[in-house]
C-alpha positions as CSV (number, residue, x, y, z in Angstrom):
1,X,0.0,0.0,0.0
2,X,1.4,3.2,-1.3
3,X,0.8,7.1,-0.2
4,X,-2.7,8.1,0.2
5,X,-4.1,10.1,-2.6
6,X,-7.5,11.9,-3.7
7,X,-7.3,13.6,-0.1
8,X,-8.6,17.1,-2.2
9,X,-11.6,14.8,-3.6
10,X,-12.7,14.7,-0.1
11,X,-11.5,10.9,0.1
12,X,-8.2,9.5,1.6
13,X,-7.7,7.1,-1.6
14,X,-4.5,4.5,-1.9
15,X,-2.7,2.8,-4.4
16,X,-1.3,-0.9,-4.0
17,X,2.0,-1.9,-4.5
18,X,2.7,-5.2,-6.4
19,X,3.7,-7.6,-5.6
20,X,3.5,-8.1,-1.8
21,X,7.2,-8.3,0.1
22,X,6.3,-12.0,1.3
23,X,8.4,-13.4,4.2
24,X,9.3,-16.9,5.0
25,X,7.5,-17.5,8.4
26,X,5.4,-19.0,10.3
27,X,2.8,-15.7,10.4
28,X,2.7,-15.4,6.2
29,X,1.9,-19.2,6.4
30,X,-0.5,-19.3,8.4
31,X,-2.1,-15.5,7.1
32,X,-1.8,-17.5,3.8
33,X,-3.5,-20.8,4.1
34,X,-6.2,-19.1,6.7
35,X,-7.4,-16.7,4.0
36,X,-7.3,-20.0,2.0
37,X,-9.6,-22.1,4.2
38,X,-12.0,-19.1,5.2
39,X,-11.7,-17.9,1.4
40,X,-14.1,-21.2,-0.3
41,X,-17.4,-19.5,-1.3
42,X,-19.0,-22.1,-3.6
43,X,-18.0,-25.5,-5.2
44,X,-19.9,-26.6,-8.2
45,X,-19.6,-30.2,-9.7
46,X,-20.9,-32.1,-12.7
47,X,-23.0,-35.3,-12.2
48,X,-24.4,-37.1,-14.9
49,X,-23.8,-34.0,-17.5
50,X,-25.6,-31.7,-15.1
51,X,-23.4,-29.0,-13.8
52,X,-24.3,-28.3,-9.7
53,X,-23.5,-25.3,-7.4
54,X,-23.3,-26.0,-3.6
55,X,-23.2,-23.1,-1.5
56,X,-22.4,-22.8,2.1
57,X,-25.2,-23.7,4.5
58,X,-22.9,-24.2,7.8
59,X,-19.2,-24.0,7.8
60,X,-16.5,-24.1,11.1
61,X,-13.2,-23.0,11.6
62,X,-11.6,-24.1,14.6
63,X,-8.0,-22.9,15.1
64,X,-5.7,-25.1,17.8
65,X,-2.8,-23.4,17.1
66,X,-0.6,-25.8,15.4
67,X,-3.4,-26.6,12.9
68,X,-6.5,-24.8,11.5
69,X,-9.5,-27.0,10.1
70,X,-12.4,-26.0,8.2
71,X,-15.5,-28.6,8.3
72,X,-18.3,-27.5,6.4
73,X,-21.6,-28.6,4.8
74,X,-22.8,-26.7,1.4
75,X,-26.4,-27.4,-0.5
76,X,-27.7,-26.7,-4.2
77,X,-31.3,-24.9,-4.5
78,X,-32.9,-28.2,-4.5
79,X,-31.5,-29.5,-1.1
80,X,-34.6,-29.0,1.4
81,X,-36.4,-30.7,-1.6
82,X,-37.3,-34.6,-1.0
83,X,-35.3,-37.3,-3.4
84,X,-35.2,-40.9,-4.3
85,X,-32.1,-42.9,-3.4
86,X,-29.5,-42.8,-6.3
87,X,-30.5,-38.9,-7.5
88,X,-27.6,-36.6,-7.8
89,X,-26.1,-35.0,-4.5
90,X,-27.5,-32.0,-2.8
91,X,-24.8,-31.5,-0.2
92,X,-21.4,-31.5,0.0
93,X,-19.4,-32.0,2.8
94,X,-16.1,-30.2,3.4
95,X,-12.8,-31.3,5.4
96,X,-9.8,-29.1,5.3
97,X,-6.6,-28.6,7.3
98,X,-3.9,-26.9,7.7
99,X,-0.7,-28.2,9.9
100,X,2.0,-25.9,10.8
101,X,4.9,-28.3,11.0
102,X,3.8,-29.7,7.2
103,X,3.7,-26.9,5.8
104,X,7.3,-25.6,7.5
105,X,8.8,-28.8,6.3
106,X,7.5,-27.9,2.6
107,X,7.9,-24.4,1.9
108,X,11.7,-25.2,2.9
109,X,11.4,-27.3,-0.1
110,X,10.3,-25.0,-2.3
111,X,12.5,-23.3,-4.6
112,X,10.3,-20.1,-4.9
113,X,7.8,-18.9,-2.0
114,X,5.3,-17.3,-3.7
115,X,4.7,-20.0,-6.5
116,X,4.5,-22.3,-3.5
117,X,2.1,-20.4,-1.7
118,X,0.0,-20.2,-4.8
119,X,0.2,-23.8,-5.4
120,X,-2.2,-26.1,-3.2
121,X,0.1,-27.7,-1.0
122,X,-0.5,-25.8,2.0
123,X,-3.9,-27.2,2.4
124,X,-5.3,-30.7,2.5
125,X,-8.8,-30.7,1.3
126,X,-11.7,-33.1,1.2
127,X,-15.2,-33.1,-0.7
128,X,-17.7,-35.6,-0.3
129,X,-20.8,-36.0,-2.1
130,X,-24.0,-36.9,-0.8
131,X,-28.2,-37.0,-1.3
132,X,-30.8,-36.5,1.5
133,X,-31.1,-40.3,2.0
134,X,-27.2,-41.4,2.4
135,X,-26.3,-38.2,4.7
136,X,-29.9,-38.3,6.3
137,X,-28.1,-37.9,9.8
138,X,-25.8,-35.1,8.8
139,X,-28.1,-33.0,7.4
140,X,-30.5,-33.5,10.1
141,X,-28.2,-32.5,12.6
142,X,-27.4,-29.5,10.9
143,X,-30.5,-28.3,10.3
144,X,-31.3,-28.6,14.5
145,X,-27.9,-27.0,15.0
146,X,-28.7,-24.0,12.8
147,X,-32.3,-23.9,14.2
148,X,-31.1,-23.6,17.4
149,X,-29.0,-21.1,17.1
150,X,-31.9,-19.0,15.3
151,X,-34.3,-19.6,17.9
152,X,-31.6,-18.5,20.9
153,X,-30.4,-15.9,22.1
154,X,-26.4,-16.1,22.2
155,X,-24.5,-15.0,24.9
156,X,-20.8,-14.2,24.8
157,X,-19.7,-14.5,28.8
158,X,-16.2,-14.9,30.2
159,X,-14.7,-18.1,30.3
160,X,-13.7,-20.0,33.5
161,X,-11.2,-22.4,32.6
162,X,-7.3,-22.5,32.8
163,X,-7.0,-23.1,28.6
164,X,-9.1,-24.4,25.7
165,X,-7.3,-26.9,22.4
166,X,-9.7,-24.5,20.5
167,X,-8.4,-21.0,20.6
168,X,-10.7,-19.5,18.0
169,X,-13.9,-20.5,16.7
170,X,-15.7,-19.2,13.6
171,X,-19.1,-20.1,11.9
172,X,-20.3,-19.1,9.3
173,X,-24.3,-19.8,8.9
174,X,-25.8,-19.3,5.1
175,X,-29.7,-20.5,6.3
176,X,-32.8,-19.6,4.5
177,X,-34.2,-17.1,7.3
178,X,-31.1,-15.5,7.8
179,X,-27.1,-15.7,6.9
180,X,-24.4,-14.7,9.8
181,X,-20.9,-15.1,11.1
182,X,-19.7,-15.6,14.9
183,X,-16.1,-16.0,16.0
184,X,-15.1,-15.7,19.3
185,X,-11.9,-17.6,21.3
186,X,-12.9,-20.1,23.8
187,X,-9.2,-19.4,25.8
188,X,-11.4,-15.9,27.3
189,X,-14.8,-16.0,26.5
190,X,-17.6,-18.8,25.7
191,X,-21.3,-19.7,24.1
192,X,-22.4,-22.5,25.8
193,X,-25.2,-23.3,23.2
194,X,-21.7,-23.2,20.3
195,X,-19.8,-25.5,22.3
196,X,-22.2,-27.9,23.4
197,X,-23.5,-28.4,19.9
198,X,-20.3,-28.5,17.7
199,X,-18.8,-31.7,18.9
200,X,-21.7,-33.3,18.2
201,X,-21.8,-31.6,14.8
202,X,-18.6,-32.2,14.0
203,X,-18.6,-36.0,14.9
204,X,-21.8,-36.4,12.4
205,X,-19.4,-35.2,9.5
206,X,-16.8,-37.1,10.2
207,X,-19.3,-40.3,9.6
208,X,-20.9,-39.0,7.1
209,X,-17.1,-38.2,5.1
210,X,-16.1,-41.6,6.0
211,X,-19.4,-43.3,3.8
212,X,-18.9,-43.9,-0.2
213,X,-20.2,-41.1,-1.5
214,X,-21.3,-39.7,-4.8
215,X,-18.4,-39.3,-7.4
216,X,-18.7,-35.9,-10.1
217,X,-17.8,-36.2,-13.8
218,X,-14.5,-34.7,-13.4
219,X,-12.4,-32.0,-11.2
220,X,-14.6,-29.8,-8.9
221,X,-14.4,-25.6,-9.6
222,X,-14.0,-24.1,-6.2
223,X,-14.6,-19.9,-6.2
224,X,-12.6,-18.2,-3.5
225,X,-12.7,-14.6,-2.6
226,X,-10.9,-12.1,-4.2
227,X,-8.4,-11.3,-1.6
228,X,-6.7,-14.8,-1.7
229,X,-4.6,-14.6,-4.8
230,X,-4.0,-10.5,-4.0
231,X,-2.6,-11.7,-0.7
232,X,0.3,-13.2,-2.9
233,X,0.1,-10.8,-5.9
């Protein structure tokens, strides 16, 4: 970012400078592959000749510190709509991580930082595919997650505990009456209806990831936000 300018238009403008000075450390890793895990906004897939866009219905992102996970579900327009077993998918379930150590051990690899960080090696990501009928359990529990969070009133209080594996804790809800993010960290403060319900949560996408599910045509598109590729210019 360069001098302001426009101040006489009665607006302090800027100009960017490209590309970014990138250093080799653990902050622009992790800045990096954060804006990368937060940055997914839709994943569309072909099944049976038919393109499909999932969107985001509920996502996480729990940071511990040495690692930063995403787990997410995402739903097509035709998702709260009933189907017979063997349709194409309306959901797709999301796993990604990021691992400090891994990703130390290969950006010293690398013989060029910023076509590393461009490339996808920082993040390990997983998409799986289902219907209404063989992630019945998943979406059911998200649904009562989400509608319990609409129907409640959230309170953000102090936290009385000595430390939490979870220092930060985003969600990001995308729900037909209404779409909102929370983030908080669970090492100060805490919302006991968040952290009574995302285990559970949590656990139900892990089965429902570990099932067979739907395979696309070919490669998925995934559209990120803008800011990811101008954080490495």
């Amino acid at each position: 970012m360069g001098d302001g300018q426009g101040a006489e238009a009665g607006y302090l403008g800027f100009t960017v400078m490209r590309p970014p000075r990138l250093l080799q450390n653990v902050g622009t890793l992790k800045r990096i592959a954060v804006a990368k895990l937060a940055g997914i906004r839709m994943i569309s897939a072909s099944f049976a000749g038919d393109r499909l866009l999932f969107q985001p219905w509920l996502t996480a992102m729990i940071d511990e510190g040495p690692g930063v996970s995403v787990t997410g579900i995402y739903r097509t327009d035709t998702s709260l709509e009933d189907e017979p077993e063997g349709e194409a998918p309306s959901f797709c379930l999301r796993r990604s991580t990021w691992l400090c150590d891994a990703d130390l051990a290969s950006v010293k690899k690398a013989s060029d930082l910023r076509s590393y960080l461009s490339g996808g090696e920082q993040v390990v990501d997983s998409f799986t595919f289902v219907n209404r009928n063989v992630g019945r359990e998943v979406v059911g529990v998200t649904g009562e997650f989400i509608a319990s969070i609409n129907n409640s009133e959230l309170t953000l209080r102090a936290a009385d505990r000595a430390s939490s594996r979870w220092q930060f804790i985003r969600l990001d809800v995308g729900d037909d009456i209404r779409a909102f993010t929370i983030g908080y960290s669970p090492v100060t403060t805490s919302i006991d209806l968040v952290e009574s319900a995302l285990p559970g949560w949590l656990a139900s996408v892990d089965r429902a990831v570990g099932v067979s599910g739907l395979q696309p045509d070919g490669p998925l598109t995934i559209s990120i936000d803008r800011s990811v590729p101008e954080l490495i210019g």
